[in-house]
VEXPA-918512 format. One record per residue (C-alpha): residue number from 1; residue in three letters; x, y, z. Coordinates in nm, 2 decimals. Layout:
   nr  rest    east   north      up
  NUM   ALA       X       Y       Z
...
This chain:
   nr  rest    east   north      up
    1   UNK   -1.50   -1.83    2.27
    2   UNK   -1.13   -1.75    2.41
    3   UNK   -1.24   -1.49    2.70
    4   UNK   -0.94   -1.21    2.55
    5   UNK   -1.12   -1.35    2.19
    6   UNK   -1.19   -0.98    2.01
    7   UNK   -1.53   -0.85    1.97
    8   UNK   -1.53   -0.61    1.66
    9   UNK   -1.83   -0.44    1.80
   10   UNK   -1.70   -0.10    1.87
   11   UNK   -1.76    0.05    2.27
   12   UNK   -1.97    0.36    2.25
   13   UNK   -1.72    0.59    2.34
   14   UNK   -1.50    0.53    2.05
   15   UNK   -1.84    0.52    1.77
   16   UNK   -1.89    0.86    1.94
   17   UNK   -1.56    0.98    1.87
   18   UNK   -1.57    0.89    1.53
   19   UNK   -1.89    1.04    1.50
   20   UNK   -1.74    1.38    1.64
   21   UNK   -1.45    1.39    1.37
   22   UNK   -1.66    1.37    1.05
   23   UNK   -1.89    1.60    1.23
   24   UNK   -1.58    1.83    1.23
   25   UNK   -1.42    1.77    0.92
   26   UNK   -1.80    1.85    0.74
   27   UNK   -1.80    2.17    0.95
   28   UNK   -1.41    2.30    0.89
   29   UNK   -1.40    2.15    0.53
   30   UNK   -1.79    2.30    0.45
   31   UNK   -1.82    2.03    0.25
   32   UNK   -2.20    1.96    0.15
   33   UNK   -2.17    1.64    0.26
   34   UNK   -1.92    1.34    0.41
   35   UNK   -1.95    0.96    0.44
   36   UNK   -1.69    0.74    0.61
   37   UNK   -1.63    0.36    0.71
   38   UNK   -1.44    0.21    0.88
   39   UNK   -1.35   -0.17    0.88
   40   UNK   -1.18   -0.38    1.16
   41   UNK   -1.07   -0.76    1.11
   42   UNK   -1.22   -0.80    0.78
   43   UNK   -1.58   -0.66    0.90
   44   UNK   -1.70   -0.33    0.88
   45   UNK   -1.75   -0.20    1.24
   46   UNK   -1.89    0.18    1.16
   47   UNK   -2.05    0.38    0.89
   48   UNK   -2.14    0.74    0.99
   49   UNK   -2.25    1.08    0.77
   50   UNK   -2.25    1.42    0.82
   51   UNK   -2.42    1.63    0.54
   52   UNK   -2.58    2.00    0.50
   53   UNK   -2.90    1.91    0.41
   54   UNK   -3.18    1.87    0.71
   55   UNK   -3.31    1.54    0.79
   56   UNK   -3.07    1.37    0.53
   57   UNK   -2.74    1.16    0.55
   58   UNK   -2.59    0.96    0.27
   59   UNK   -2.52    0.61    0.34
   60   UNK   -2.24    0.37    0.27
   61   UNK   -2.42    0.29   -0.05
   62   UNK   -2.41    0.65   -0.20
   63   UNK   -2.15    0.66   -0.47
   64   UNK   -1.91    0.90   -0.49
   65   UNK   -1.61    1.01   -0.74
   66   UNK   -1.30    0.85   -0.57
   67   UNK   -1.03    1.00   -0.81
   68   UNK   -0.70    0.89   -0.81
   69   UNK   -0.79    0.58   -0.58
   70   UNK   -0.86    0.45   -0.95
   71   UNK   -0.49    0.42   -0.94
   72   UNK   -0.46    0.15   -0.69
   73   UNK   -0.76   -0.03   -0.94
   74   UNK   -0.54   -0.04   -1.22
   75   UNK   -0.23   -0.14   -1.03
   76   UNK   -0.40   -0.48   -0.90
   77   UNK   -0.45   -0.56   -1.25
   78   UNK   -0.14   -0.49   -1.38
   79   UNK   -0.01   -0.69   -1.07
   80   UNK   -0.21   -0.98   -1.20
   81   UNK   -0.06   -0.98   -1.50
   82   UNK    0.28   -0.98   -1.34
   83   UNK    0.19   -1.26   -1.10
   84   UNK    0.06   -1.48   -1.48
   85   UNK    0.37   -1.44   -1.63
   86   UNK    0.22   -1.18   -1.90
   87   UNK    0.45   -0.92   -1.80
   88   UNK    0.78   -0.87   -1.55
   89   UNK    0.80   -0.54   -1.39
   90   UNK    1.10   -0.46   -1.46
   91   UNK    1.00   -0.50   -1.87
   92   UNK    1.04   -0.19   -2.08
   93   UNK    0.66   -0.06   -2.21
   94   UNK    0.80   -0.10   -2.56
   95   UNK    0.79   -0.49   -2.52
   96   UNK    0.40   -0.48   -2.46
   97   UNK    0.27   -0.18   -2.56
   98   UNK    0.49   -0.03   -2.86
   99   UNK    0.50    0.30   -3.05
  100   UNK    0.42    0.56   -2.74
  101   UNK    0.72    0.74   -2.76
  102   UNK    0.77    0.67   -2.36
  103   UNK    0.88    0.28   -2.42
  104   UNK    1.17    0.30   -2.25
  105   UNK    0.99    0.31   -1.90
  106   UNK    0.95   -0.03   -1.68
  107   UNK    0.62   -0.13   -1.61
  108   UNK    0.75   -0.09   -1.22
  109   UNK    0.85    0.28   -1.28
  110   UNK    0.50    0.38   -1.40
  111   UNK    0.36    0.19   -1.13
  112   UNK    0.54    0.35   -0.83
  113   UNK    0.60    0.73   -1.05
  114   UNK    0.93    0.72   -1.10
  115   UNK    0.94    0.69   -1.50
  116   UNK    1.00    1.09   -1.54
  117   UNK    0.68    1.16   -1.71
  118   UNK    0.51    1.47   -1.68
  119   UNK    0.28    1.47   -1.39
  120   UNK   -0.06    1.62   -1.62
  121   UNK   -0.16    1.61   -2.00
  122   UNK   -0.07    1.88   -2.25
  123   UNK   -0.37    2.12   -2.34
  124   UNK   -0.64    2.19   -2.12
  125   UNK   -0.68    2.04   -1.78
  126   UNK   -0.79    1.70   -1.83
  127   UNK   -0.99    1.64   -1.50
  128   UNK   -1.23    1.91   -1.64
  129   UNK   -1.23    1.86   -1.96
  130   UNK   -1.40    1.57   -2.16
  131   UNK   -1.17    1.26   -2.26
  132   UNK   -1.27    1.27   -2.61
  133   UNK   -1.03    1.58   -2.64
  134   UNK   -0.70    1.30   -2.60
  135   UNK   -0.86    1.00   -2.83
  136   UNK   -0.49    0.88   -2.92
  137   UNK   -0.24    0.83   -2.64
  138   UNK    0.00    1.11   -2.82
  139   UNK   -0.30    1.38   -2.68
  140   UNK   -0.23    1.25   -2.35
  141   UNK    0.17    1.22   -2.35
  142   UNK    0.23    1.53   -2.61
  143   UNK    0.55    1.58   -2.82
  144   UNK    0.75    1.60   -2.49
  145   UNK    0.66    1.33   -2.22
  146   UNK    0.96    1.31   -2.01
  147   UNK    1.06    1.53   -1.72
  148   UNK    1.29    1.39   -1.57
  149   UNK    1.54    1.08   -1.68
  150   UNK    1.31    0.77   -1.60
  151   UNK    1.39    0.61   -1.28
  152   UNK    1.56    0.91   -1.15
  153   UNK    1.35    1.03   -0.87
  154   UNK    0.97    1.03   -0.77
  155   UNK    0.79    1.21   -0.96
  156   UNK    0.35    1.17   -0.99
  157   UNK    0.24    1.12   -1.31
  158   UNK   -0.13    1.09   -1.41
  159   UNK   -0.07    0.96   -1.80
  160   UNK    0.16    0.72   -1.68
  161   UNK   -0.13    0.54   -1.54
  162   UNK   -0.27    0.61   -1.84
  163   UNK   -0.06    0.42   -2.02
  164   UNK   -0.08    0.14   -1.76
  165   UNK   -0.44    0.10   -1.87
  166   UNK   -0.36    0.05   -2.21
  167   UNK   -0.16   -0.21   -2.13
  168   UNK   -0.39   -0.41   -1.94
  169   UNK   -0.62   -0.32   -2.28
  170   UNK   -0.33   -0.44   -2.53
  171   UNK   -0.24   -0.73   -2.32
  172   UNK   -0.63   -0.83   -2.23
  173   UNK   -0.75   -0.74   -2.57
  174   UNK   -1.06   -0.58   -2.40
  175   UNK   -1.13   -0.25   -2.26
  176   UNK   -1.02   -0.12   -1.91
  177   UNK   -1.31   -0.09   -1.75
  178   UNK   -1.46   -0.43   -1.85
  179   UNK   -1.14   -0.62   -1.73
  180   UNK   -1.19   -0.40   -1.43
  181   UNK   -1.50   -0.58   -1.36
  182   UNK   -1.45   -0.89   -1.45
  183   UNK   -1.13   -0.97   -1.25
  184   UNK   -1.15   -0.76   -0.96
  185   UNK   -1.49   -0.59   -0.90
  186   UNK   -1.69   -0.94   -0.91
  187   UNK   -1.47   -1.15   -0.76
  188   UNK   -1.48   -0.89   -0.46
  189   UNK   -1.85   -0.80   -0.44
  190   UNK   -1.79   -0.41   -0.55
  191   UNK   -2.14   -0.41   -0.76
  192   UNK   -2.15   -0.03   -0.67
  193   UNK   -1.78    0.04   -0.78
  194   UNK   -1.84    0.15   -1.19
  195   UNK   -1.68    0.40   -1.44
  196   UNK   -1.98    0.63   -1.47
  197   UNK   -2.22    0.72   -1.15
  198   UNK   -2.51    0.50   -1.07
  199   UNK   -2.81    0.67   -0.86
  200   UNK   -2.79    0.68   -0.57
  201   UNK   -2.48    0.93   -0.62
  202   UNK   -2.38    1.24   -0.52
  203   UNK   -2.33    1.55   -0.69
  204   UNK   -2.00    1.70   -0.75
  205   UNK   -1.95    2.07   -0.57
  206   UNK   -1.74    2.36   -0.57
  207   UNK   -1.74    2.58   -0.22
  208   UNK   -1.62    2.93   -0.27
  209   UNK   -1.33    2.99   -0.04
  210   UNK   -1.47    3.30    0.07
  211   UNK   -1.80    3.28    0.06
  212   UNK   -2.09    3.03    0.20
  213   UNK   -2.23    2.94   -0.14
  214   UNK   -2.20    2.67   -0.38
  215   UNK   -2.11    2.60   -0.74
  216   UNK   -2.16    2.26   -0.98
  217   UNK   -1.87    2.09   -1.08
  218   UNK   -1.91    1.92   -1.43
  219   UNK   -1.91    1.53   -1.46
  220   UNK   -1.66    1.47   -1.72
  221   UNK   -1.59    1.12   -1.83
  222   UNK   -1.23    1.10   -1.90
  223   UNK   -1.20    0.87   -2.18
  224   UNK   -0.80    0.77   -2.21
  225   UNK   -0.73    0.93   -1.88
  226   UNK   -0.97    0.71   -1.69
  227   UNK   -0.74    0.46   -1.56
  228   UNK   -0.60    0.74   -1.35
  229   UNK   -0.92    0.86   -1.21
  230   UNK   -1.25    0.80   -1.33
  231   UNK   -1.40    0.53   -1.09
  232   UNK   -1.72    0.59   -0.85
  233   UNK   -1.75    0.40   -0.54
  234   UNK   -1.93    0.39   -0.21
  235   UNK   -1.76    0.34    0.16
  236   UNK   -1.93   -0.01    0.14
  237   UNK   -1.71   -0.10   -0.12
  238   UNK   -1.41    0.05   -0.08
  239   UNK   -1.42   -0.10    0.27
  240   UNK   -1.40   -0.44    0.08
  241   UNK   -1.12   -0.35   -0.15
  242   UNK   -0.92   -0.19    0.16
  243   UNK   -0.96   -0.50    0.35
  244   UNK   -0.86   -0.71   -0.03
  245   UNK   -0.55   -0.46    0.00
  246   UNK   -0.49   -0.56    0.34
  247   UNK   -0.52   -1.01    0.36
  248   UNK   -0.55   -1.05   -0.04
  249   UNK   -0.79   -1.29   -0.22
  250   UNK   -0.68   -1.52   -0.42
  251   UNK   -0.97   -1.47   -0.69
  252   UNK   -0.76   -1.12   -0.72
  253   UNK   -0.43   -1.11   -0.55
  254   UNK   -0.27   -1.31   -0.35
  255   UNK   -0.16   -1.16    0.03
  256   UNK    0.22   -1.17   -0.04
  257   UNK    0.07   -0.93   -0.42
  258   UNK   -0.09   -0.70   -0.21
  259   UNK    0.17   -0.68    0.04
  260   UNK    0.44   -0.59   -0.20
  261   UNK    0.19   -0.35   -0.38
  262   UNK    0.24   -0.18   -0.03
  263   UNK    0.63   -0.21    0.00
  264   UNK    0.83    0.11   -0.10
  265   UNK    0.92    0.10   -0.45
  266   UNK    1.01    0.51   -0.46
  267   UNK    1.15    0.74   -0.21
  268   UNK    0.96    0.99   -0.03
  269   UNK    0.88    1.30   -0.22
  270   UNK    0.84    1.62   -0.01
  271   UNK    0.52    1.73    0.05
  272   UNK    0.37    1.40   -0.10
  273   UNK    0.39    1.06    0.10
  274   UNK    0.63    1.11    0.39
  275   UNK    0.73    0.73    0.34
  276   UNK    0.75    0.67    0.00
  277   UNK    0.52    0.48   -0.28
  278   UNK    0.48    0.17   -0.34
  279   UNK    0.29   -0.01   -0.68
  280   UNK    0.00    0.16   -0.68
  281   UNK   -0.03    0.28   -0.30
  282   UNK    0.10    0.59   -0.14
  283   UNK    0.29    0.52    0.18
  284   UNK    0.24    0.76    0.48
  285   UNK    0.27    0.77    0.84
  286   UNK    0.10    0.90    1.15
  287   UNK    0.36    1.00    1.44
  288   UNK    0.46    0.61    1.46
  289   UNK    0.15    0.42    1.30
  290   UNK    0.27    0.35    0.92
  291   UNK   -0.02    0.38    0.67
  292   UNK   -0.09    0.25    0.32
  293   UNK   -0.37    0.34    0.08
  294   UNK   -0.44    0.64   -0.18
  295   UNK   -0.62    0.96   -0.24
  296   UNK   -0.81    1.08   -0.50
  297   UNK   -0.96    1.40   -0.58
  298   UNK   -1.13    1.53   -0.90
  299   UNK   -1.34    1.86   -0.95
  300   UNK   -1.64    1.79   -0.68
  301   UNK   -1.52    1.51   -0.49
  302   UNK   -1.17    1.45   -0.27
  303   UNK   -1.13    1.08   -0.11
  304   UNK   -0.91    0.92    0.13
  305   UNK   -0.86    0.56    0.19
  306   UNK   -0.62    0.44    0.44
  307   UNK   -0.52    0.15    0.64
  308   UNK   -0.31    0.03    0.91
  309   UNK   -0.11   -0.31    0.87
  310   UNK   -0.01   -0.31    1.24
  311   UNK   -0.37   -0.27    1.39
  312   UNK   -0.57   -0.46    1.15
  313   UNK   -0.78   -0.11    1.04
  314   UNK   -0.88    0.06    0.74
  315   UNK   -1.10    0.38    0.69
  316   UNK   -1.26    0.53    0.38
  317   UNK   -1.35    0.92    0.36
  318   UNK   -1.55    1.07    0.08
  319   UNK   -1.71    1.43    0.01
  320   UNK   -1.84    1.58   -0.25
  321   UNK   -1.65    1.91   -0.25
  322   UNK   -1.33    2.02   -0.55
  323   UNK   -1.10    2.14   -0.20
  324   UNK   -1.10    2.16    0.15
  325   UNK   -1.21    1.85    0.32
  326   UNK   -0.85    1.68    0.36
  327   UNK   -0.98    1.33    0.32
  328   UNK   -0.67    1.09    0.35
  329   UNK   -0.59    1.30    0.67
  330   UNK   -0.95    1.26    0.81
  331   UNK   -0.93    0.87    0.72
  332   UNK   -0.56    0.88    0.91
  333   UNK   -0.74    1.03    1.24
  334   UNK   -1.01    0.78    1.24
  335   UNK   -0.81    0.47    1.20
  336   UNK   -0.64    0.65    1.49
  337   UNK   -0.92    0.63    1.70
  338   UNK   -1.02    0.27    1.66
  339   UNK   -0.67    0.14    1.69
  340   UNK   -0.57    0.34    2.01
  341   UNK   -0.88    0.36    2.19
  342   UNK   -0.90    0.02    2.13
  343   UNK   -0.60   -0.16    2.08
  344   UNK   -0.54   -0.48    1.90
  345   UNK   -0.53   -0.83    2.10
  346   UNK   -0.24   -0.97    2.02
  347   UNK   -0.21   -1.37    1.86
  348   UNK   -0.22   -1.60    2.18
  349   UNK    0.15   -1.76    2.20
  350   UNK    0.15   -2.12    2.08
  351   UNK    0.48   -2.35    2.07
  352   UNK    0.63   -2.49    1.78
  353   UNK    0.46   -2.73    1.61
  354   UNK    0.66   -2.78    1.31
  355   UNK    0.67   -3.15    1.28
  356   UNK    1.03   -3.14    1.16
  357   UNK    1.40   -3.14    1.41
  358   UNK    1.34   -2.78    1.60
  359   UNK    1.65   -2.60    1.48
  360   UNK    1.74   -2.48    1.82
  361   UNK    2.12   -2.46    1.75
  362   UNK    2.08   -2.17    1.54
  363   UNK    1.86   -1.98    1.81
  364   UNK    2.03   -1.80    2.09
  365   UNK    2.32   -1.55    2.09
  366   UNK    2.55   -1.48    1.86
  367   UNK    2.85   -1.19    1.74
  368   UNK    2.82   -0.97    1.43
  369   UNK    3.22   -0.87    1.54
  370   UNK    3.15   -0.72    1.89
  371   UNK    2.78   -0.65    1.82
  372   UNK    2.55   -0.91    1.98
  373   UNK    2.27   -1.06    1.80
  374   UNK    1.98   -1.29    1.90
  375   UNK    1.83   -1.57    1.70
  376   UNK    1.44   -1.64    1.78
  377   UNK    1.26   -1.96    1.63
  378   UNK    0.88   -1.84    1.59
  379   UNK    0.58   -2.06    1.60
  380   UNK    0.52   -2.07    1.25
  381   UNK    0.88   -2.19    1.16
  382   UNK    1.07   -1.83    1.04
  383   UNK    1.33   -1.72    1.26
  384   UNK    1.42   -1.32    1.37
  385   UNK    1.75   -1.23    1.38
  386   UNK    1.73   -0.88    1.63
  387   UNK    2.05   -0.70    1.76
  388   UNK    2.08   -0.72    2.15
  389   UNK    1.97   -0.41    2.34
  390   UNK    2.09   -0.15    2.03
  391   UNK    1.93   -0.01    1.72
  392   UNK    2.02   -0.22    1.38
  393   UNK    1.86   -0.45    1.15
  394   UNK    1.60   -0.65    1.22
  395   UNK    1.46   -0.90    1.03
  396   UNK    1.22   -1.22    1.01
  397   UNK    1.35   -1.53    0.73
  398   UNK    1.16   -1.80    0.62
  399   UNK    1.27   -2.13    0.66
  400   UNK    1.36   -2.32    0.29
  401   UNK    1.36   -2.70    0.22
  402   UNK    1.74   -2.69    0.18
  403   UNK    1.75   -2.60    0.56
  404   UNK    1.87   -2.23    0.46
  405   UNK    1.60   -1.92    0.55
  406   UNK    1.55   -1.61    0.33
  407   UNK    1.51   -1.28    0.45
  408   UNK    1.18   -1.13    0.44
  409   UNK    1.18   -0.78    0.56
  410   UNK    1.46   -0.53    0.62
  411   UNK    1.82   -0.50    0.49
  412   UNK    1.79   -0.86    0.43
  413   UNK    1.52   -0.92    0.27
  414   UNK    1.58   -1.16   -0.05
  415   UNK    1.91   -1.25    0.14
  416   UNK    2.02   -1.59    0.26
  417   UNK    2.10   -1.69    0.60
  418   UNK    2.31   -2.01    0.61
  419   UNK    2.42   -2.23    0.93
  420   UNK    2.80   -2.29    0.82
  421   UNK    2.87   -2.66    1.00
  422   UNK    3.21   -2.86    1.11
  423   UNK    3.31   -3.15    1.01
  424   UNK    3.13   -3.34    1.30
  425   UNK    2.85   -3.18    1.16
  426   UNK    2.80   -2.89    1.44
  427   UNK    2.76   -2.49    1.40
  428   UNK    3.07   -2.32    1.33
  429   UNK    2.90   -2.02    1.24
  430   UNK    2.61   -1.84    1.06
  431   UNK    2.68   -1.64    0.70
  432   UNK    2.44   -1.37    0.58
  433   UNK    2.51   -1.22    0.29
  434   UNK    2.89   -1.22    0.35
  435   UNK    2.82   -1.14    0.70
  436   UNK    2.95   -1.37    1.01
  437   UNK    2.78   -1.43    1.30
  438   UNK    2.97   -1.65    1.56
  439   UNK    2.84   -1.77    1.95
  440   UNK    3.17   -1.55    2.10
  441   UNK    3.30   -1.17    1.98
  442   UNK    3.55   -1.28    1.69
  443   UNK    3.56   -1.63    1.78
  444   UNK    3.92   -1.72    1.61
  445   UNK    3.73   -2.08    1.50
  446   UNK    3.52   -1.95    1.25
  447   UNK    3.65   -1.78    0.94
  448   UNK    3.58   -1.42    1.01
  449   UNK    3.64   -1.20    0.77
  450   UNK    3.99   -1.08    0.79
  451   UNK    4.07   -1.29    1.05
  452   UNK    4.17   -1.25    1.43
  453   UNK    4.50   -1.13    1.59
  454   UNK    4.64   -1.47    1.73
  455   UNK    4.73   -1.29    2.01
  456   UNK    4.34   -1.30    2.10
  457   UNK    4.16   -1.04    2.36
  458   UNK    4.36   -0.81    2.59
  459   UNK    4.41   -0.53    2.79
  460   UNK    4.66   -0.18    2.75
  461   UNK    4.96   -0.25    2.93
């Protein structure tokens, strides 16, 4: 083994201070109990509890509600359909799933909230009611489903993840839940992952705010509405599916699926996720560490799962109380404390080993106008184009057969970066999306936009 190889085993210190902030997160949020994991290069490295009850601790095995962590469960398998050529995003929900009165939403609007429905269901509260009150989906969307013009802004909406489960139904033929299992559940091991609770589970509580006592929460199933929120789960497996929503499998998703489940498809919503949303996945960040996962909460339970691209670590929270235990923030701080206590080795360097010509005339310097720019060739065969000791726009491209690179990240991403050559076949310049880069400030060879004074570079005088 490389001697800077990583161990996952965690040092004591760090288990201890993990140990510490569920200890204080049971304590401040009184919550009956808490049960947390956390999982480091694709292995779970730490499982710790805190509960009320003397002498007993749940495990990661102990199911508990997980709320609207469901969502991210329905959005993988609408992202398989997309990725089967069942469905585009960007179709209309008439095309697949007609007669709801809401069909002129895109499949990619209810995905990332921005289709203008109404964030909750008409009549009573449908999180504590049961789901046989809404049997039709006009119980769930009412007479008046829009809020807001459909694509117009952010806006959380539980029945439009509703409706995303009847797709997956209409376009499936099969219920929710047993396409649930079949395509993502099994193929990722989550046997404890199910719609209703399987013993062992835990109870759902209410904790009066004022008072040290205790009240039962009812167990609703939510019929229609489950899609949005009715899955129970344990830290065991939702440390799986966070790692799944992390490298992809390609049983379920494949990593480029996932990672574009956690790209920002919405803008940030005050007072919801300070980054944005993306298909299924809430976007957050904590000081500079950017964060991707969901919450969920339902009457007895909150739940937080989080994870952290950068470091290579995800956490799960759950408790079994309706408010007070913030458990996406508690999931934040411990992913915190793995990644900085201890920090990520990086990859070892490695040369180029593309067996192809090394494109080294693109790399090296070049001039967006007066603004200098570097081109890096990586290892594995992309290139970065960074701006020279100034803020700007970074990005990585991947190299194409027809020796062109496409942008993957950034204000560039989807765009095409092109080495413009001479006649005796050298570099005159590089295009990006109408852009010029050139190897001097406004080199008068290349065609630069608008040209160059032929008087060239001089002084006041």
């Amino acid at each position: 083994m490389d001697e800077l190889s990583e161990d996952l085993e965690l040092l004591p210190a760090t288990r201890r201070a993990l140990r510490h902030r569920i200890a204080v997160a049971q304590s401040e949020g009184r919550a009956p109990s808490v049960v947390a994991a956390v999982v480091r290069g694709g292995e779970v490295v730490w499982e710790g509890s805190r509960t009320s009850v003397e002498g007993h601790g749940p495990d990661g095995n102990v199911q508990y509600r997980i709320g609207s962590i469901s969502k991210t469960f329905t959005a993988v398998l609408v992202m398989r359909l997309r990725d089967e050529g069942l469905l585009g995003l960007a179709d209309q929900l008439e095309k697949h799933l007609p007669g709801t009165g809401a069909g002129e939403v895109t499949v990619a609007q209810l995905l990332a909230h921005t289709g203008g429905l109404a964030a909750e269901t008409p009549g009573e509260w449908w999180e504590r009611t049961p789901g046989g009150l809404r049997p039709e989906l006009a119980d769930v969307l009412g007479d008046e489903p829009f809020r807001h013009t459909p694509g117009s802004r952010h806006h959380y909406s539980n029945p439009g993840y509703t409706l995303l489960g009847s797709l997956v139904e209409a376009l499936r033929g099969k219920p929710w839940e047993e396409v649930l299992r079949a395509e993502v559940l099994e193929p990722l091991g989550l046997d404890r992952t199910s719609g209703l609770p399987q013993a062992p589970h835990a109870g759902g509580w209410a904790v009066h705010p004022w008072a040290d006592v205790m009240l039962p929460e009812p167990l609703e199933d939510l019929g229609l509405m489950a899609p949005a929120g009715q899955l129970w789960s344990t830290t065991r497996d939702l440390a799986r599916f966070a790692d799944f929503l992390l490298r992809g499998d390609e049983r379920v998703l494949s990593a480029k699926s996932v990672r574009e489940m956690r790209t920002s498809a919405a803008p940030p919503e005050p007072g919801f996720a300070e980054l944005g949303y993306g298909l299924g996945m809430q976007l957050t960040a904590q000081g500079e560490r950017q964060l991707a996962g969901h919450s969920g909460s339902l009457p007895g339970f909150v739940a937080g799962l989080l994870l952290s691209e950068a470091d290579d670590v995800a956490a799960v929270v759950l408790a079994n109380c309706t408010s007070g235990l913030p458990a996406s923030s508690v999931a934040a701080d411990l992913v915190a404390i793995v990644a900085d206590a201890e920090p990520r080795f990086p990859q070892p360097w490695r040369p180029f080993r593309e067996a192809d010509q090394v494109p080294l005339e693109v790399c090296g310097p070049w001039y967006w106008g007066t603004l200098p720019h570097v081109v890096r060739l990586k290892a594995d065969g992309s290139l970065e184009l960074a701006p020279v000791g100034a803020a700007g726009r970074t990005a990585r491209f991947r190299a194409e057969p027809d020796g062109t690179w496409t942008g993957l990240s950034g204000y560039y991403a989807g765009e095409t970066l092109r080495a413009v050559r001479r006649a005796d076949g050298s570099v005159s310049h590089l295009d990006l999306a109408s852009f010029v880069f050139t190897r001097e400030p406004y080199d008068a060879q290349a065609p630069v936009p608008g040209g160059v004074d032929p008087q060239g570079w001089r002084g006041i005088g």
